[in-house]
N, C-alpha and C positions, 0 to 999 in steps of 0.2 A: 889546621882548625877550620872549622866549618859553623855556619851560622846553627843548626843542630848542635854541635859540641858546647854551646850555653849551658851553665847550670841548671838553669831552670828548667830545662828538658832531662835531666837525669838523676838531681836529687831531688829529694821529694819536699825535702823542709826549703830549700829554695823555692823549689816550683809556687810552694803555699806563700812563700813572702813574696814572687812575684804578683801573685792575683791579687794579692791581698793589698799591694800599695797601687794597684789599678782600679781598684772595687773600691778600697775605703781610703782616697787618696789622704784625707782628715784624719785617720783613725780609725779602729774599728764601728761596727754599729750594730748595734742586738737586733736581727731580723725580725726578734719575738716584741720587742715592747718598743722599740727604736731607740735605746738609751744608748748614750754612747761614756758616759762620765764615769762608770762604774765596771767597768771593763778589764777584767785579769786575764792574761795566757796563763795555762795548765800547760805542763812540760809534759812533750812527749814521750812515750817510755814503750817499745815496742813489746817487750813482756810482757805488760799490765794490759797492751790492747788499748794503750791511751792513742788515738789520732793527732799527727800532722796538722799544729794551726789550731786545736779545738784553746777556746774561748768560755771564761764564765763572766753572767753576767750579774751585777750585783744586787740590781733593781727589779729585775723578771726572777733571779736564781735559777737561770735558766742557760745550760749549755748551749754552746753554737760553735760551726766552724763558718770560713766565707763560703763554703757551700751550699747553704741553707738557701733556700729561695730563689738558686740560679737551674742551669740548666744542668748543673754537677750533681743537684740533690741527690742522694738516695745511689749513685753509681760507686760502683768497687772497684772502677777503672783508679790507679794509681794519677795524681794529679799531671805529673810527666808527663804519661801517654795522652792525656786531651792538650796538655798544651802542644805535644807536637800534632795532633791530628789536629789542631785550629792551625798552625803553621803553614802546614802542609795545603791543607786546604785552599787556604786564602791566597799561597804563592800560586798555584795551579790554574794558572788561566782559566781551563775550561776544566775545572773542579777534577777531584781524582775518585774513583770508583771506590766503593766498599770494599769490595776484591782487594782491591792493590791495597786500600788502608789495611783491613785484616790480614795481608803479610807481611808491610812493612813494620806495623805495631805487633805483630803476634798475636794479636787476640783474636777471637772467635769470628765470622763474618756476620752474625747476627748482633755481636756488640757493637762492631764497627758499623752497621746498616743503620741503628739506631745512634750511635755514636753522630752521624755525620745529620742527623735530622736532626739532631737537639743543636747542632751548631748552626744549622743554616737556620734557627728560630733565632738564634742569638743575632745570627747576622741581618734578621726583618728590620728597618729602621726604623717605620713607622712613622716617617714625617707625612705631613700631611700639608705641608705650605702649596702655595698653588705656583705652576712652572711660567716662564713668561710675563713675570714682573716686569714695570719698567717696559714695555712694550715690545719686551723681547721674544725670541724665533722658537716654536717649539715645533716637534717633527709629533707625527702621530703614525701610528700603522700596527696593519694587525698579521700573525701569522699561524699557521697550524700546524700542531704538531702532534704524533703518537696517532692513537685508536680511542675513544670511549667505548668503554667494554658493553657489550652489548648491543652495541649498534651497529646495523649490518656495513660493510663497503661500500660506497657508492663513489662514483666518477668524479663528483662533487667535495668538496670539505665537510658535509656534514658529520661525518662519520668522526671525524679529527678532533680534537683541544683546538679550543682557541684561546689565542692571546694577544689582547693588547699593548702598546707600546709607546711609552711618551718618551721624547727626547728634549730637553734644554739645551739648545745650543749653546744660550749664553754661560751656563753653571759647568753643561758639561756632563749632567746629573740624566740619569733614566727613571722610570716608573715603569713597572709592569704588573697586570693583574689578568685572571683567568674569566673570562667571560665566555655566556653562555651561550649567546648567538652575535654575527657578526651582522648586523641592521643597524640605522640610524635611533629606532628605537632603545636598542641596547648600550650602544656607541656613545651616543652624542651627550647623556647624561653624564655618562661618566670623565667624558672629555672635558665638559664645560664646568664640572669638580674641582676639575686637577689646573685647567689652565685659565690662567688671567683674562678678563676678559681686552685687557688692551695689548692683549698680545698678538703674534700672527702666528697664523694656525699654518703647518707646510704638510702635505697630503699627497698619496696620488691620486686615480681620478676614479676612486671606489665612490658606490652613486650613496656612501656611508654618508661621507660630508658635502653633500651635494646641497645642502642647507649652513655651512658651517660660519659662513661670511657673514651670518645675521647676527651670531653672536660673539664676534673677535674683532677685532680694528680690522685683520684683513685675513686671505684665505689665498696662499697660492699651490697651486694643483703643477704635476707633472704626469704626463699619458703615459704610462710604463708599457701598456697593450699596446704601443705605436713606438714603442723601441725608446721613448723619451724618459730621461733620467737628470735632465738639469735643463731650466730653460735657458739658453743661451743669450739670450734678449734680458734675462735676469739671473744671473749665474747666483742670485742667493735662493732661487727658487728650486727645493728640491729635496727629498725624502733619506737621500744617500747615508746621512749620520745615523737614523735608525734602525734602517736594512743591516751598515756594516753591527750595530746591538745583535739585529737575528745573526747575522750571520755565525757572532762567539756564541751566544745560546744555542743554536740547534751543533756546531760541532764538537760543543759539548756534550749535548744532549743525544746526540747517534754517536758520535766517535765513543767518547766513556760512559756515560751510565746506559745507554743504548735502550731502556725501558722505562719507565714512567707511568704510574697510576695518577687517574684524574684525582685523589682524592692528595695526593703528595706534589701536583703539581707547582702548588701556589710556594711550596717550600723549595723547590728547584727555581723558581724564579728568585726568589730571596734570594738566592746563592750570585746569581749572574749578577743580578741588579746590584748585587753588595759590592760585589772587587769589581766592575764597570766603573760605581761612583768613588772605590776608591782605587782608581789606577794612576800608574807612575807619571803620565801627560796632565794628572790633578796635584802632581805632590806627594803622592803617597805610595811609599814601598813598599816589599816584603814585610819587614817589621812590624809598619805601618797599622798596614794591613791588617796583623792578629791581631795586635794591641787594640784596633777598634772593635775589630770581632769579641775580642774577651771583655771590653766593656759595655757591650748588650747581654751580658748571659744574664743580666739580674734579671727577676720578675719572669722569667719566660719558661718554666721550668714544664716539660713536656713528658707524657707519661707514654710508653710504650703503647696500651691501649688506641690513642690519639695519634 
């Protein structure tokens, strides 16, 4: 037996009662009017073209399955196949290609392409608390990756994505977001966002945060263009935790999905930032792992268009 060999990967009235005691731990809840008191299952009947899970509601008279409103809306992907493509996903270190999903699942590669953007929405957290509470160590750093289309090569990064990178050391937790330029003007706003201002800011000696110690308890820098990677005089001085972050994002990002549109970026970051903060040196498994993914798919429901 095999952690695949679960029910919930291959019946289908399973599959709906596991989502459904993850989504509506209380109960059901009518997506349409939010009543939850008045609430009947309609039995399924594959003849009649009754669905898996559908729901009437007493107060709206208004059908519903827990699909409604999540990232499943409106998909003829059998419930199984997303639960194992969130599976799959989330165990995969450095996330698994459309390709390999579309033959491991059989289905088309443009459902699985799309498939795998509606999960990495699910998987956006969306917190917004700020890192380095309590006067704690955050890393920062930025790196480049890919082409923006249309813009010629040049010797420089300009041509490149960029992206930023916060690390909490104390939580353990990342942040990343797609920025436009790499300047203290671009930077530092979004830095002093995300981190506490009694925290300590940890850098290397980009002349980004060349100003950063005006706004944090403290600011320690290591020269990476002089081979310097930890200062030895303060062995907590040092950028290392968020280098090893780029380092799983980009050999995800060249080894599997190996291309990247700027405008899909910020959803490949979701991806990394997700199984980063929930990996097994936090507590949290394979299992884990889906089980949080499938309980962001509410509200996030994404339209191929998009």
């Amino acid at each position: 037996m095999s952690v695949l060999s679960r029910p919930q990967f291959h019946d289908e009235a399973a599959a709906f009662r596991f989502v459904e005691a993850e989504i509506w731990p209380e109960g059901p809840v009518c997506p349409h009017c939010g009543g939850c008191e008045r609430i009947s299952a309609i039995k399924a009947n594959p003849e009649k073209k009754i669905r898996h899970g559908l729901k009437f509601c007493g107060q709206c008279r208004r059908q519903f399955t827990v699909k409604v409103g999540t990232i499943f809306e409106d998909s003829h992907l059998p419930m199984t196949k997303w639960l194992q493509a969130i599976y799959l996903m989330t165990a995969s270190k450095k996330g698994m290609s459309a390709h390999q999903l579309h033959r491991t699942l059989e289905i088309t590669y443009k459902s699985a392409w799309f498939l795998e953007h509606r999960i990495r929405e699910a998987m956006a957290s969306g917190d917004l608390s700020v890192f380095g509470q309590g006067g704690g160590i955050v890393e920062a750093d930025e790196t480049f990756i890919g082409r923006i289309k249309g813009v010629p090569k040049a010797r420089a990064y300009h041509h490149k994505m960029k992206v930023l990178a916060l690390v909490d050391r104390d939580t353990g937790k990342a942040r990343t977001m797609v920025v436009d330029q790499v300047n203290a003007a671009t930077i530092m706003p979004i830095v002093k966002a995300n981190v506490d201002r009694e925290a300590i800011l940890m850098t290397d000696e980009s002349n980004v945060y060349r100003h950063a110690g005006k706004h944090f308890a403290a600011h320690g820098t290591t020269n990476h263009s002089q081979g310097q990677y930890v200062d030895y005089d303060m062995p907590a001085v040092h950028s290392n935790t968020v280098e090893g972050y780029f380092s799983i994002f980009k050999r995800g990002m060249k080894g599997v999905y190996q291309h990247c549109a700027e405008r899909h970026l910020h959803r490949y970051l979701a991806e990394f930032e997700f199984r980063y903060n929930n990996r097994e040196a936090l507590g949290c498994n394979d299992a884990d792992r889906a089980t949080a993914a499938l309980r962001g798919v509410v509200g996030k429901r994404l339209t191929y268009a998009s």
